[in-house]
Structure formats: structure tokens, C-alpha cells
ZAMARGU-4260 file (C-alpha; in steps of 0.2 Angstrom, whole numbers, plus 5000, padded with zeros to 4 digits):
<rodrens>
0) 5000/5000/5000 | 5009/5016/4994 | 5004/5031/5001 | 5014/5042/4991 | 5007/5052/4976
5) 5018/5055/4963 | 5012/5076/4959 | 5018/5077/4940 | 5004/5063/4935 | 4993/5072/4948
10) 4994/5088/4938 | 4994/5080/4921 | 4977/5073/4927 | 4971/5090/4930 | 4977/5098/4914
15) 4971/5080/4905 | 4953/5084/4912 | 4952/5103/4908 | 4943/5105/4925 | 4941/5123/4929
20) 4953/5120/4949 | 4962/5136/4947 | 4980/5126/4948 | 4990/5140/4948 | 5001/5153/4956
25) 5004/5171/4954 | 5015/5175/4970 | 5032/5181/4973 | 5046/5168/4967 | 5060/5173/4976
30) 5066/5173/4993 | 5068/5190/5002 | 5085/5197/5008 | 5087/5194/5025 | 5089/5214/5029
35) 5072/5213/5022 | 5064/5200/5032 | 5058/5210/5044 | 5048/5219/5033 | 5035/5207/5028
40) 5020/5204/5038 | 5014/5193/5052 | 4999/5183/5051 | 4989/5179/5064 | 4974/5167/5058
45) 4961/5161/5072 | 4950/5149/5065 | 4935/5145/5078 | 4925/5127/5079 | 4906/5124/5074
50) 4903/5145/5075 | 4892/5147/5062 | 4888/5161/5050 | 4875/5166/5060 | 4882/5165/5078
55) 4889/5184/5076 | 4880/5201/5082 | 4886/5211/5065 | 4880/5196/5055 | 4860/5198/5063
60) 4860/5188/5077 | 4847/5195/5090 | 4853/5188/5106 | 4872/5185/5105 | 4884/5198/5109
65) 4903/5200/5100 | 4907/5217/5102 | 4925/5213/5098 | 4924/5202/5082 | 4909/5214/5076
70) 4923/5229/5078 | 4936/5217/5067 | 4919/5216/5056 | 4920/5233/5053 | 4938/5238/5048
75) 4940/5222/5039 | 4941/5214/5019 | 4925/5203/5023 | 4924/5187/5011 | 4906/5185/5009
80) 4905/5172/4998 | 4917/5160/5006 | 4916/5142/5007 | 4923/5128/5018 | 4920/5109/5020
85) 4902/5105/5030 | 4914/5099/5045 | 4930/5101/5055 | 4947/5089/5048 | 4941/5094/5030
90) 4941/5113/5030 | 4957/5113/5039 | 4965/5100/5028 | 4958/5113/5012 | 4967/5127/5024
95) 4985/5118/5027 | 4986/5112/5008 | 4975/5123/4996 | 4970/5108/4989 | 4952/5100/4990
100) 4951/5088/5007 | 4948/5071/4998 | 4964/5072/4988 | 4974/5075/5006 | 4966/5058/5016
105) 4956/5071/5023 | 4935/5068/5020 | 4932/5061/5037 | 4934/5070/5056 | 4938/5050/5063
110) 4941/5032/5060 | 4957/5035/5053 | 4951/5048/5037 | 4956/5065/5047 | 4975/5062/5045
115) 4983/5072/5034 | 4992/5062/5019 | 5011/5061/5024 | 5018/5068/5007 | 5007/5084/5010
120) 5013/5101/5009 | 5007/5112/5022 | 5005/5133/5025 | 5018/5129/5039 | 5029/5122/5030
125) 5030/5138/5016 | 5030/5150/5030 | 5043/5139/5037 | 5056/5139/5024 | 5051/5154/5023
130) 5062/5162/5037 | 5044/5162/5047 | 5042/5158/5065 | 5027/5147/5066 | 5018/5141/5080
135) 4999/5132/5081 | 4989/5134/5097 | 4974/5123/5100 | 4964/5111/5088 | 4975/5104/5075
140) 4964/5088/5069 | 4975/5081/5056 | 4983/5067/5067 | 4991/5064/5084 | 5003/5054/5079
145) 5021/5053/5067 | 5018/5059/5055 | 5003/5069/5054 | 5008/5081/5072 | 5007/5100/5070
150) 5025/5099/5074 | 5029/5086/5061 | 5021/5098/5049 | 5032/5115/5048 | 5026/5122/5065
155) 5041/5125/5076 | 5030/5126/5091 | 5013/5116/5094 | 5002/5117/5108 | 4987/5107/5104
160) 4973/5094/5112 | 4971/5079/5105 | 4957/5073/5092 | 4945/5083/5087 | 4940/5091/5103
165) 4944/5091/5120 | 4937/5077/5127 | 4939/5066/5113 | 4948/5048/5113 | 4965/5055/5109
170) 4967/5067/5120 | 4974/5069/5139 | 4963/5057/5148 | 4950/5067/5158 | 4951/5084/5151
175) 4938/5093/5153 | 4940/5111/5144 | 4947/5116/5162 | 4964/5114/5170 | 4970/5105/5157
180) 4984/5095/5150 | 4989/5099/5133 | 5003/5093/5121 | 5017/5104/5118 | 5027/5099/5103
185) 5023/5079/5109 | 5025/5084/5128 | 5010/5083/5140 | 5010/5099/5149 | 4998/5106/5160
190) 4990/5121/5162 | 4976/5132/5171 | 4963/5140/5166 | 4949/5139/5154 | 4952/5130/5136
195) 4954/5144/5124 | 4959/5158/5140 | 4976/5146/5136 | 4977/5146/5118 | 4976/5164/5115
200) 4986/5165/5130 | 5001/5156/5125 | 4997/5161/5107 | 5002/5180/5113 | 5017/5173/5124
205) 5024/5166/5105 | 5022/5182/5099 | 5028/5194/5109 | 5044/5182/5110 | 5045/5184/5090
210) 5038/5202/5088 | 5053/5209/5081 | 5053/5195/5064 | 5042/5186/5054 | 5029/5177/5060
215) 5014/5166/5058 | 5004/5161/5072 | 4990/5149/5067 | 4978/5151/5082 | 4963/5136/5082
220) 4949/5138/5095 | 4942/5121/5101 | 4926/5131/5106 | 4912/5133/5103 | 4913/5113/5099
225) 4904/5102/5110 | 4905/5097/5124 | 4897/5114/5126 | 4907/5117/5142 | 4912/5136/5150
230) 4910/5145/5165 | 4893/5151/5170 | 4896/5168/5171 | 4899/5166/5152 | 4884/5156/5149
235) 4870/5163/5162 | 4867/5180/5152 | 4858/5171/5138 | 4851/5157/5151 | 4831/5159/5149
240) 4831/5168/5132 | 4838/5151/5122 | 4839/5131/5125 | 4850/5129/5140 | 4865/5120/5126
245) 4864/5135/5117 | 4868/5146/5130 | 4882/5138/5136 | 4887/5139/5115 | 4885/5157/5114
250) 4894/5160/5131 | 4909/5150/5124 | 4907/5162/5109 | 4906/5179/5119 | 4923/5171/5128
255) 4931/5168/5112 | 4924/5187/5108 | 4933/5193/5125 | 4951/5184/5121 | 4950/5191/5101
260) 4949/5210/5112 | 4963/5205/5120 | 4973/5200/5105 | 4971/5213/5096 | 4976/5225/5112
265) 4992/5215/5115 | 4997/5218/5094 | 4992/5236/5097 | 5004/5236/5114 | 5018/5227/5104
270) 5018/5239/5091 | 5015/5227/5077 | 4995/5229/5073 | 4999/5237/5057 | 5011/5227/5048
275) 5002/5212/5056 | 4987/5200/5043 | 4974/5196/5055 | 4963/5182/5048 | 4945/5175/5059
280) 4936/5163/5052 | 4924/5149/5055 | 4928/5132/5051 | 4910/5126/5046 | 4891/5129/5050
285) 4884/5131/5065 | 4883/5117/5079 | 4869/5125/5090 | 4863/5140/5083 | 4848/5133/5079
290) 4834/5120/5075 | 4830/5113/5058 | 4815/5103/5050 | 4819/5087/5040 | 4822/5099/5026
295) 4836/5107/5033 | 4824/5124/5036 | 4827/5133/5050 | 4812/5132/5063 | 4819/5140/5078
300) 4836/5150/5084 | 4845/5162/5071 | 4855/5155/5055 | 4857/5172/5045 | 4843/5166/5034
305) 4853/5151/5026 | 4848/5134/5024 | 4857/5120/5035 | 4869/5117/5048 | 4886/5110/5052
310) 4886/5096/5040 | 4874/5101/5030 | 4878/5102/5009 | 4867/5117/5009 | 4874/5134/5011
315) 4871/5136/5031 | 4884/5119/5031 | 4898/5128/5022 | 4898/5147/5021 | 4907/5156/5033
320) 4914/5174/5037 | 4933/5176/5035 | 4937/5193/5040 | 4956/5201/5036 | 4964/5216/5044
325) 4981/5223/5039 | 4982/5241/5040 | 5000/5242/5031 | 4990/5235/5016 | 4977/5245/5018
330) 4963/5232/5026 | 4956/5243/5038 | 4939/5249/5031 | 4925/5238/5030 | 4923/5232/5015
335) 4913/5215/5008 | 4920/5206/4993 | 4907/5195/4984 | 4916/5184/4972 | 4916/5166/4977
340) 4931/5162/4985 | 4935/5145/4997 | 4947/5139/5009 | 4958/5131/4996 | 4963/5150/4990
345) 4970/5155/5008 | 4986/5146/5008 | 4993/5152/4988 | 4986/5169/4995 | 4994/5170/5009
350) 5012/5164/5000 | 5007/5179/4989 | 5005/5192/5000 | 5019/5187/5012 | 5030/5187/4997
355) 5036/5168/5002 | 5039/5154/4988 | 5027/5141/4982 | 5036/5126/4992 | 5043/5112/4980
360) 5029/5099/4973 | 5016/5111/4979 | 5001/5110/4968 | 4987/5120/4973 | 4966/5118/4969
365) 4963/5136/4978 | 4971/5151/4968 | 4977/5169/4976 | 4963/5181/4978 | 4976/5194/4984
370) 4969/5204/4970 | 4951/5204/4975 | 4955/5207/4994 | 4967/5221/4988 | 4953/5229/4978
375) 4963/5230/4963 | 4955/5215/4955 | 4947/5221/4934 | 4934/5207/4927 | 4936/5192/4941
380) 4934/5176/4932 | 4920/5164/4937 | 4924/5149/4942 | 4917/5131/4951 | 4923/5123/4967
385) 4915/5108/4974 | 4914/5105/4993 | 4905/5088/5001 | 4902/5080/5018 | 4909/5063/5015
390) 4908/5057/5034 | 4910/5037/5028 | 4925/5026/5026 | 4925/5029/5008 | 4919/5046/4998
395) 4901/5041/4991 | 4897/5049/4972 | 4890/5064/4974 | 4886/5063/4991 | 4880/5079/5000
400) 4891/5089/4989 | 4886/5107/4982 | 4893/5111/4964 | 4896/5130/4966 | 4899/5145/4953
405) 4894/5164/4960 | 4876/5162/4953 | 4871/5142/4954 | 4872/5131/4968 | 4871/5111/4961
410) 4866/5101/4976 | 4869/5082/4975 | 4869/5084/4957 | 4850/5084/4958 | 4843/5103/4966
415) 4848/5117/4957 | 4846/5134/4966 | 4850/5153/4961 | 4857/5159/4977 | 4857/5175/4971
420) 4838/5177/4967 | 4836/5164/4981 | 4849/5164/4994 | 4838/5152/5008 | 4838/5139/4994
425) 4819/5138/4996 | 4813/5134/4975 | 4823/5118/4966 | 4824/5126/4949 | 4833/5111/4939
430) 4818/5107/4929 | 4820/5124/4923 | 4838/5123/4919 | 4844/5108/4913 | 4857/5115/4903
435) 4864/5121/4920 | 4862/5107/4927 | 4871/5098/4914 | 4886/5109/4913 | 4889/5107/4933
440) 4887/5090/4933 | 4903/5090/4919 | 4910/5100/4933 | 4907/5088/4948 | 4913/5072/4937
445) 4930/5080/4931 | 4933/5083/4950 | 4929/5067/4955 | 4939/5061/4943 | 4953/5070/4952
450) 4950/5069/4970 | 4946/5047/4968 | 4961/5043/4961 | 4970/5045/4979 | 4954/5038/4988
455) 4964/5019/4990 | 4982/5029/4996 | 4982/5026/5016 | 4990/5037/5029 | 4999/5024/5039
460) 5003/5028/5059 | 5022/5026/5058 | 5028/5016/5073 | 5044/5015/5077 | 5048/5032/5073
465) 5064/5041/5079 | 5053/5056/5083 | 5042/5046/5098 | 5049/5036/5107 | 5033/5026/5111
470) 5018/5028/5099 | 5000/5029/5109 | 4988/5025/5094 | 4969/5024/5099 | 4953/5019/5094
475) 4947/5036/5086 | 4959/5032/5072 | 4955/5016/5068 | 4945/5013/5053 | 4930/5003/5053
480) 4909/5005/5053 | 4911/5012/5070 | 4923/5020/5086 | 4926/5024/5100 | 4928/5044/5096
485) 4926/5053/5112 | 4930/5046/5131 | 4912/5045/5136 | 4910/5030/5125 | 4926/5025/5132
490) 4919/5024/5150 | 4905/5016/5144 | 4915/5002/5135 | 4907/5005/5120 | 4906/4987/5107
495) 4918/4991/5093 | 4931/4988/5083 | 4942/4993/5068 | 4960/4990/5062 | 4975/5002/5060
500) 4984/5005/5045 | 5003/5006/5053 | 5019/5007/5043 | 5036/4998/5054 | 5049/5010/5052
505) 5062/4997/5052 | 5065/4979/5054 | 5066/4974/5071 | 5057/4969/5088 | 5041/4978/5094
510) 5032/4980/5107 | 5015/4983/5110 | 5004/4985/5124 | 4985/4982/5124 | 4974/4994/5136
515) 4957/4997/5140 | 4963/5011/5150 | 4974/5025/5143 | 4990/5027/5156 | 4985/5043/5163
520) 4971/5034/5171 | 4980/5018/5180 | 4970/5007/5181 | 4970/4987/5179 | 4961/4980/5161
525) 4945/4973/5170 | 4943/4987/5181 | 4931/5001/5181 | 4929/5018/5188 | 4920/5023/5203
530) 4903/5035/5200 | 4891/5038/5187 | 4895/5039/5170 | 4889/5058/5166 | 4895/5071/5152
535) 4909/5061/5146 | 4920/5065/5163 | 4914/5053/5178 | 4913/5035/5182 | 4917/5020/5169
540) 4911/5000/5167 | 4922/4987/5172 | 4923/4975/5158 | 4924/4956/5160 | 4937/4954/5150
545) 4949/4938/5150 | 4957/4934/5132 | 4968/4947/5122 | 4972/4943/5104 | 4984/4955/5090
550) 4986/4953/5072 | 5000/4964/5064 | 5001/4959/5045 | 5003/4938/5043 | 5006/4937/5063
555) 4993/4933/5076 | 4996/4932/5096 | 4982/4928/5109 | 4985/4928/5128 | 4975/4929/5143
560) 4972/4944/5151 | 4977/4948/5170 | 4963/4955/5179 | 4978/4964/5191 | 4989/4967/5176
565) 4986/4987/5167 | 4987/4979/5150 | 4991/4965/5138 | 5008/4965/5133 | 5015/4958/5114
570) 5031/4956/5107 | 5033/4955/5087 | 5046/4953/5076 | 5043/4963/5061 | 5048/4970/5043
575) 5048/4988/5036 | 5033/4993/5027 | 5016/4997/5028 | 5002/4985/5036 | 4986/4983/5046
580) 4984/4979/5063 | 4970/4976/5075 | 4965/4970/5092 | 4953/4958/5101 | 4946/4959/5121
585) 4935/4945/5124 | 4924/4942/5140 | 4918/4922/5141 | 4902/4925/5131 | 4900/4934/5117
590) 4906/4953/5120 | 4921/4957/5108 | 4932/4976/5109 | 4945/4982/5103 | 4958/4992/5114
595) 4954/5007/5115 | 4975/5011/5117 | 4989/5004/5110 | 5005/5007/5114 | 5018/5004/5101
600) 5038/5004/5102 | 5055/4998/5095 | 5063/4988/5109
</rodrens>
């Protein structure tokens, strides 16, 4: 199984298919001087988690309040035609490469499809060779192990949770969104205070340790994301005027609101605010902003008049604000542009105007819009970009996708709406347009042509690796009908299971030891936890179990289990190369899991 694609066949495909990607670049080609280094901006981009179009003050929203982001609103470039994947891994995948999610592994937020493919290259790594700083504070979602880490990836400093959220399988074991213990660079490290309080606060220690060069701070907010978890006096000013979740949603909004204030005072304080790009966006629909009907139609709570929600292939599942402020360029006046842009265009954009070079085998399905956020930009061309919510082991044809120019919205190559006459998506007009209809379906097919041909290519969990000493691999990544994704199903004991696809660095002799518990939790494999299992953060079933059984590759091992004994241990002798592995628990009857936790190592 190679998980390697070779680029130039990649771009002769696209150039084969004629399919309008916009696989191009117009930025700078050489590398500044390095007395000049210091004169290119910095780039701040905070990217937020399930906050919806909607769920903003200057966008309409009656009952939240983001005085802060509504002020950035209002001296910003505002794309207002900007589209992301319908959920998390995906749109951040589309940020890090410029290239369209399913080519990167990327189409799933678990069960291994949320780890981004090896031979990637990421916005870190061109601000990187660059003569940037870069640093990533929060949510990455493109792996937790070699190779697919933040700092694997071109970020010299990573501080980040595990998974997809806080309280998910991978990360530290009993996190809670408080008094936590994050990862920095691979290290658990803890910390006080409320989840995104840290983020922005070590985001601003990074950059007021690199204020005098270069920079890019890449600052992901795990919030508002459920687990819908803040401090009441955040949450109780909109208790009894929406649904108790929603509350505590828009109170972990109006914190995010409060720490963007404070960013912005502590670039002002530094003296850099003007030469400094400051990005917020969203990173798909909305989670809890409101209720919908089984037509995706809004029936209570606020969603800016759009149809659908986080997930959703209609417009409220993937349009999003992306504000930019850079007063030395002159983006300090409100201004909306309109052209349909995505979240593929960011990173060529951003090597544009940070004057950085295209990074080697770079080939990008996003184009740089530096013209159209500059306002300079004479007789934009049209264009399509495709976006789908593939949440399966393997992409579906024409699955919830939308087929998108400025004017037409192509929905499951099906709908047809004019979101310009219509922009709630309310009247199916592909009766009346079948020409249309026709033409976008050209579109789709050309880019699934494209984005299929990598669909077989697996991101292999490297084990072995001389970057991690012991490789803890969990049951969020493992690929399979279903998993384990959060540590509430872990207490539980949740049925499941699913194999890994691992690569052996070298030949030699492994280890691997086979947990129901994760090491921070010490506990022995039949054992549970005291208390009731409520919100993912108390109690845990003892489970039965008395057999253990591993296959890696051809090679199969079984033991009993010690009910005194943390884990199941197995030693293998093994080959380089790239393989599946999988796990068995039995009890005596007829209950089957996988471990939740492995832990891997060369001994």
C-alpha cells in the first residue's frame, strides 16, 4: 500500500481533464534578503470550531453579543462568499494544503480519514522555509501521531489537544475544557485556566517572544465545539432567552469574543498591529445556533437566513465569514467582497502576499485572491469549486456535495438553486435549467475524477519512529463501521472495533501493549471507575474481559488477560513497510472490543 502520490501525474490529470481548479500561482518567486525579512508581515489566523455564520452580532444575530469580532467586522476585507467543508478535519485540511480535502486523506473527522496524507505540503511548512516563525495553538485535527503532528508539519511550536476536541479519545485522559493537560510539541503539559483563555494566551506569549521578525501564528479555538462546556458567568446572560446548550454555546462564543479583544490590544501594545494580517474565520456551519425541520429549514434560533447546519451540503453547512485586517495593506475599512472564494485560495494567498515561495511539489486547487482582497482585482473570472460532507469510510458519488459558481448552487447533482435570486435555497429550479444542470454535473465528474484517484492511498501511523519514542495510537483512528471517538464511549465500554493502518519504520522487535485504560488513568484492564458515567467526565464500566488477541500483518498472538495486570503486553518481530493491525478483548460470552489504546515501540 503506497501512500505516496507522485504530483507530476497528479497535475497532468488536471490539465488532461480541463477542469476549471484554478491550479495556479501568481505569488512572489524569490526569497527576500534577509535585511528585508523583517519587513513582511505577520499573520495571525484564528480559525474557531462549529461557530456558524450566524452566531455573530454584525451578521444579525438578535441575542448574542461579539462586540470585539463585530469591531474586526468593521475595519476588515469581509469574504462574503466564502466556502469551507460542511465539518472540522476537511476545512482545515483545504486550509494547510489549498488543495480539495479528499485528495489529502482528509474527507472524514475519525476512524482514521482525518490524518493528513504524509507527502502533503502544508502553510507551515512555506511560511517555514520561509524564514517564518510558526507556532499552532489549539485544535489541529490532522493526526496525533508521526507523521501527521502540528509539529511534524512546519510548526516550530505546537500546543494542541488531542482529536477533534477536548474530550475526545486521543486526547489527555480526563480533560475537561478546564485545568488542562495539553501537548506541547509531543509533551503533555499542564495548564490552568479555561480551554481557549490558554490558547490565546500562549498564542500572545509566542508572539511577543518573535515580535521583532516574521511570524505566523496559526491560532485554532476548540470552542464553541461540543462538549458545550464554559464558566457560567459566560453562559448565564443568555440562560432563559435560548435552550439551556445554546447558551452555554453562545457564552463560549462571547469568551472567544473577549480573548480576540485582547489579542488585538496585546498587537496594538507590541507595536506590530499594522504590519500584522489578522485572519478570523469559521471552520463550518453552525453546531447550536439553531433547530431545523427534516428539510434542513430553519424552525427556531438564528442561522442568517441560510439553509442547513454544520454538515449540511446546503449553504448554512459551508459558508462562513473570513474577515482580514492589515492596515499596512490597507485592510482597515469595511469592505465585503462578493466573488466566490474558498478555503483552498487561503494558503497560495497567503504565500502571495507574504512574498514567500510556492514550496517544492506544491500544487494547489485554491488560487490567490490577493487581487480581490486588495481591491485591485478588473473582470474576476467565474469559476466552480466543489465541497461535500463525506463522513464514511469511503467518499460516496455525489454525496451531499454542492457544485458551486457565483450564481448556481448544484446540490447532490440533483437541486439546482439561484442563490442570488434565492439565497435560503427555498425553490429547486433544475427542471427549469437543465442546461445548467448539465454543465455542473461536467464540473462535479471532472473533479471526482481527480480527487478518487487517491481515495485507495492510506495514511499509515508510523511506529517505530525516531521522533516518539513510544507511539500511543487509539481507537478514534482506527478505521471501521464504528469507534470509540470521544472518552464517554470509552467509559462506557462502548462494542467496537476497527483496524489500523501502521507502517514499521524498520525491521526489528516491537512491542505493544494492549489497554482498556489509557496510562494517565492507571487502572488494571477489568477494572472500572467509581461514579456515574455523566458528560463524558465521571465513572466507567468494568469490563469482563479475559482473552487478548493482536494481528499485525501475517502474525497473530492471543493471551489471557490479568485481571491485576494494566494491559496485555505483545512482542513481534517485524519488517519495514506498511500494514494493518487490529486488536481483540473477549469476555467468556459473546462481547468482543477492541483496545481502545495501544502502545507501540521499538525495543
Amino acid at each position: 500500500m503506497n501512500n505516496l502520490i507522485n504530483r507530476r501525474d497528479f497535475i497532468k490529470t488536471c490539465a488532461a481533464a480541463g477542469l476549471a481548479l484554478n491550479i495556479k500561482y501568481t505569488g512572489g518567486k524569490n526569497m527576500p534578503d534577509k535585511e528585508n525579512v523583517g519587513a513582511r508581515p505577520n499573520v495571525v489566523f484564528v480559525i474557531t470550531d462549529d461557530q456558524g455564520y450566524g452566531d455573530l452580532g454584525c451578521h444579525g444575530n438578535p441575542i448574542i453579543r461579539t462586540p470585539n469580532i463585530d469591531n474586526l467586522h468593521s475595519e476588515s476585507v469581509r469574504l462574503d462568499n466564502f466556502h469551507v467543508g460542511p465539518t472540522c478535519a476537511p476545512t482545515r485540511a483545504g486550509i494547510m494544503t489549498g488543495r480539495y480535502c479528499n485528495c489529502t486523506g482528509v474527507w472524514h473527522t475519525i476512524m482514521g480519514r482525518s490524518l493528513l496524507r504524509a507527502n502533503e505540503v502544508t502553510m507551515a511548512d512555506a511560511f517555514n522555509a520561509g524564514g517564518y516563525k510558526t507556532g499552532m495553538f489549539g485544535k489541529w485535527h490532522l493526526g496525533d501521531n508521526v507523521p501527521f503532528r502540528p509539529h511534524d508539519r512546519g510548526f516550530q511550536t505546537a500546543l494542541y489537544h488531542g482529536g477533534g476536541g477536548v474530550s475526545q479519545t486521543p486526547d489527555y485522559w480526563g480533560n475537561d475544557y478546564f485545568d488542562d493537560t495539553y501537548m506541547r510539541n509531543g509533551v503533555p503539559e499542564a495548564f490552568e485556566g479555561y480551554c481557549t483563555d490558554v490558547w490565546f494566551r500562549e498564542a500572545m506569549k509566542f508572539i511577543e517572544q518573535n515580535k521583532d521578525e516574521p511570524f505566523f501564528c496559526y491560532l485554532s479555538t476548540n470552542a464553541p465545539h461540543g462538549p458545550f462546556n464554559v464558566d457560567d458567568s459566560y453562559s448565564d446572560p443568555y440562560k432563559g432567552k435560548v435552550p439551556d446548550s445554546r447558551a452555554n454555546f453562545y457564552g463560549m462564543i462571547t469568551n472567544i469574543d473577549d480573548n480576540v479583544g485582547r489579542l488585538r490590544a496585546k498587537l496594538k501594545e507590541l507595536g506590530i498591529e499594522e504590519n500584522t494580517i489578522l485572519i478570523w474565520m469559521t471552520d463550518n456551519g453552525t453546531a447550536e445556533g439553531c433547530r431545523l425541520d427534516r428539510n434542513s429549514f430553519v424552525t427556531e434560533g438564528y442561522n442568517a437566513g441560510m439553509r442547513g447546519v454544520k454538515g449540511s451540503e446546503y449553504e448554512g453547512g459551508h459558508r462562513t465569514p473570513l474577515f482580514m485586517y492589515w492596515p499596512d495593506g490597507g485592510l482597515n475599512e469595511g469592505r465585503d467582497v462578493k466573488e466566490l472564494t474558498a478555503n483552498i485560495d487561503l494558503m497560495p494567498t497567503l504565500i502571495d502576499m507574504c512574498d514567500l515561495k510556492t514550496p517544492e511539489g506544491a500544487d494547489f486547487h485554491g488560487t490567490s485572491i490577493k487581487s480581490l482582497i486588495m481591491g485591485d482585482a478588473d473582470n474576476w473570472p467565474d469559476r466552480v469549486v466543489v465541497t461535500d460532507s463525506q463522513r464514511v469510510e469511503y467518499p460516496i458519488k455525489w454525496r451531499k456535495s454542492a457544485t458551486m459558481t457565483y450564481q448556481w448552487r448544484l446540490i447532490n447533482g440533483v437541486e439546482l438553486y439561484d442563490i442570488q435570486a434565492d439565497p435560503g435555497q427555498r425553490n429547486n429550479i433544475a427542471e427549469d435549467h437543465p442546461d445548467v444542470v448539465e454543465e455542473l454535473r461536467e464540473h462535479y465528474e471532472k473533479w471526482w475524477d481527480i480527487v478518487s484517484a487517491t481515495f485507495d492511498d492510506d495514511c499509515p501511523i508510523v511506529i517505530g519512529s525516531d521522533k516518539e519514542d513510544e507511539a500511543r495510537i487509539t481507537t478514534h483512528d482506527w478505521h471501521g463501521e464504528t469507534c470509540a471517538w470521544n472518552q464517554g464511549m470509552v467509559r462506557q465500554g462502548v462494542e467496537c472495533n476497527g483496524y489500523w493502518i501502521v507502517e514499521i519504520a524498520e525491521n526489528g522487535d516491537y512491542q505493544f501493549e494492549l489497554r482498556r485504560w489509557p496510562k494517565e488513568e492507571d487502572r488494571n484492564m477489568t477494572e472500572g471507575i467509581p461514579g456515574e458515567i455523566k458528560d463524558w467526565y465521571t465513572g466507567g464500566n468494568a469490563l469482563d474481559l479475559k482473552s487478548a488477541r493482536m494481528k499485525i500483518g501475517d502474525q497473530e498472538k492471543s493471551k489471557s488477560v490479568d485481571p491485576n495486570a494494566r494491559g496485555v503486553k505483545f512482542n513481534f518481530t517485524l519488517k519495514s513497510g506498511v500494514t494493518r493491525m487490529q486488536t481483540y478483548l473477549t469476555d467468556n460470552n459473546d462481547f468482543t472490543v477492541g483496545a481502545y489504546f495501544v502502545y507501540a515501540k521499538k525495543i
